[in-house]
C-alpha positions in Angstrom: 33.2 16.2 -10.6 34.8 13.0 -10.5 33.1 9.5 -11.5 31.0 8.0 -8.8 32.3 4.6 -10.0 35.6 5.2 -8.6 34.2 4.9 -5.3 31.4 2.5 -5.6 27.8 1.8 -6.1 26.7 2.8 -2.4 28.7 5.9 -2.0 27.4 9.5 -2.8 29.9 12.3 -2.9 30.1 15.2 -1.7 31.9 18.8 -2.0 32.5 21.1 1.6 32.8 25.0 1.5 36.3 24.2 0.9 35.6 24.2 -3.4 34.9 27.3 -3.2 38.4 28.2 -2.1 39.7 26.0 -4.7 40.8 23.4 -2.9 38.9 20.9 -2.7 37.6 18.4 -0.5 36.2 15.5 -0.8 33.3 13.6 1.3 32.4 10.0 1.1 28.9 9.3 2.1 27.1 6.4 2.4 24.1 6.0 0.5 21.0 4.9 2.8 19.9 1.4 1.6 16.4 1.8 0.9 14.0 -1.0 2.8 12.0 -3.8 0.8 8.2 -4.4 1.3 8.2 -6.9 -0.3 6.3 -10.3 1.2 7.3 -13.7 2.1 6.4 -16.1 -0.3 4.4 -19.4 1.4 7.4 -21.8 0.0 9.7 -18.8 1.9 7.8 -19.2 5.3 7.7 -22.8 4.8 11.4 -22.7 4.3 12.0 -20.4 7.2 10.0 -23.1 9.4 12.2 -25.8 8.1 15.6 -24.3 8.4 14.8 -23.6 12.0 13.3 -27.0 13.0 16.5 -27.9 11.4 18.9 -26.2 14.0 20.1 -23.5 11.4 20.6 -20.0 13.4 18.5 -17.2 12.7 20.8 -15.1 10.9 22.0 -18.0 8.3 18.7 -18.5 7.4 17.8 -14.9 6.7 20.8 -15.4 4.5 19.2 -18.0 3.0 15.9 -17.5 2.2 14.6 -14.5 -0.1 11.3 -12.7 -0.4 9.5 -12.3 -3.6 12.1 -9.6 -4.6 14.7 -11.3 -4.1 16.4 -9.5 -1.0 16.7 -11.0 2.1 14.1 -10.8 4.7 15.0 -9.2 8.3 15.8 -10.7 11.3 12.7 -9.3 12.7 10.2 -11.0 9.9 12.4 -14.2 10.3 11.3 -13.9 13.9 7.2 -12.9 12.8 7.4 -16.4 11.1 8.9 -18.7 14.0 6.7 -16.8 16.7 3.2 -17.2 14.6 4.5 -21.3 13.8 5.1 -21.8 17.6 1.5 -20.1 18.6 -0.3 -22.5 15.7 1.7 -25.4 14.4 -0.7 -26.4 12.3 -0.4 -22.6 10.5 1.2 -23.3 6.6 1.7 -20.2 5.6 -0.6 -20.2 2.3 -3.2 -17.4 3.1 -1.5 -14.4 2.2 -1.7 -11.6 4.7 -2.3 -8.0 3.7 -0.9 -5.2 4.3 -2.3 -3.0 7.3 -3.4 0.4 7.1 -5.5 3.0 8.5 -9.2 1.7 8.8 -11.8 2.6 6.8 -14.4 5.5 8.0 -17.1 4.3 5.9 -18.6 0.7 5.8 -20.1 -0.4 2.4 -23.5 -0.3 3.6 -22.9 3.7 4.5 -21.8 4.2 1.1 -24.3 2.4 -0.3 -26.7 5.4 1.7 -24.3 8.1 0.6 -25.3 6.5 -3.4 -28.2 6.8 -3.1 -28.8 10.4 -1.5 -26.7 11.3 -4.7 -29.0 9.5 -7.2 -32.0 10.8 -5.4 -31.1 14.6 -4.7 -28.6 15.7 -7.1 -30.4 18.6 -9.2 -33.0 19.0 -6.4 -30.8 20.0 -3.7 -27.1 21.2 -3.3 -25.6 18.0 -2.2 -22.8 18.5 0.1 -21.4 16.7 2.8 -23.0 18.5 5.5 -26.6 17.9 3.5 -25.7 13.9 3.5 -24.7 14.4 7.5 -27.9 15.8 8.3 -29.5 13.1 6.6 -28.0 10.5 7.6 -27.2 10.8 11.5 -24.4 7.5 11.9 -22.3 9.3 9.8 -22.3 12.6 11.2 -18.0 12.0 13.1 -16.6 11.0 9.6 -14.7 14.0 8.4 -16.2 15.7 5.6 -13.5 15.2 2.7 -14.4 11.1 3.7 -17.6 11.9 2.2 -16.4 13.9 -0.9 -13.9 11.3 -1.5 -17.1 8.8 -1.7 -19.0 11.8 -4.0 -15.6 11.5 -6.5 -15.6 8.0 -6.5 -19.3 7.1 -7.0 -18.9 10.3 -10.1 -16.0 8.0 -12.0 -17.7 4.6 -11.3 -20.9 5.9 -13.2 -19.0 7.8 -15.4 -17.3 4.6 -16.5 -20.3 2.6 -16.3 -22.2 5.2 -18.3 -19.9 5.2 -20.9 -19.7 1.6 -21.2 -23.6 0.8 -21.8 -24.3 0.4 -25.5 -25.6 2.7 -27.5 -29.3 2.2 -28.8 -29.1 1.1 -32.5 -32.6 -0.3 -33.3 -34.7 3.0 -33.7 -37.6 1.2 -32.4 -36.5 1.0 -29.1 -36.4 5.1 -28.7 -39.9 5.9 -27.6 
């Protein structure tokens, strides 16, 4: 197989049925570019804001600027930036905003329930998470592995807890 480097960094190659004729063929393809998620610094944002107010076009200062990775951001998040500035002007960019995601079933104060059910009933009753839905009737939509995700969690945190609390040492504190 010949080198890769002959052809460049961002090339993958590629043999056709022809090799197995012996004569072979070769296929240049392009190797996807793989995106960045990588966030906009507050000094980045700031520096968007600035190059704009400045009269610089959208595309030079993507060129310009770089995200904490140091690629360039995309014409769309260059965009994100100016929009949210021209809604709030007095926005600055510092709070950091996180990433989005799929919403969470449980709140903490349902989880806090689910605790204590566990801490209460396990060794009294099979604890499953159909015994915790009858018990506890807001929770009985969430999807069952939800709740045995909490059950696995709550098992390591006291299992890391538990195995962090010191030993007793003073024999006159065993009673």
């Amino acid at each position: 197989m010949p080198a890769q480097s002959r052809f460049g960094a961002h090339t993958i190659l590629a043999f056709t049925e022809a090799t197995l004729s012996r004569t072979p063929v070769l296929k240049v393809i392009k190797k996807i570019k793989t995106p960045s998620f990588a966030r906009l610094s507050p000094l980045a944002t700031g520096r968007i804001i600035g190059l704009r107010e400045a009269g610089t076009e959208r595309d030079d200062i993507r060129k310009q600027v770089k995200k904490k990775d140091g690629t360039s951001p995309s014409l769309r998040a260059v965009d994100d930036v100016l929009e949210r500035f021209k809604e709030d002007p007095e926005w600055d960019g510092l709070e950091e905003r996180t990433a989005g995601g799929r919403p969470r079933h449980l709140t903490s104060e349902q989880e806090a329930k689910i605790q204590k059910i566990l801490l209460r009933d396990v060794g009294k009753h099979v604890v499953s998470a159909t015994y915790v839905k009858r018990l506890l009737k807001e929770i009985r939509h969430i999807p069952d592995k939800t709740i045995q995700r909490t059950f696995i969690a709550w098992v390591m945190l006291t299992s890391i807890a538990g195995a962090r609390q010191p030993s007793v040492t003073n024999t006159s504190q065993l009673g």
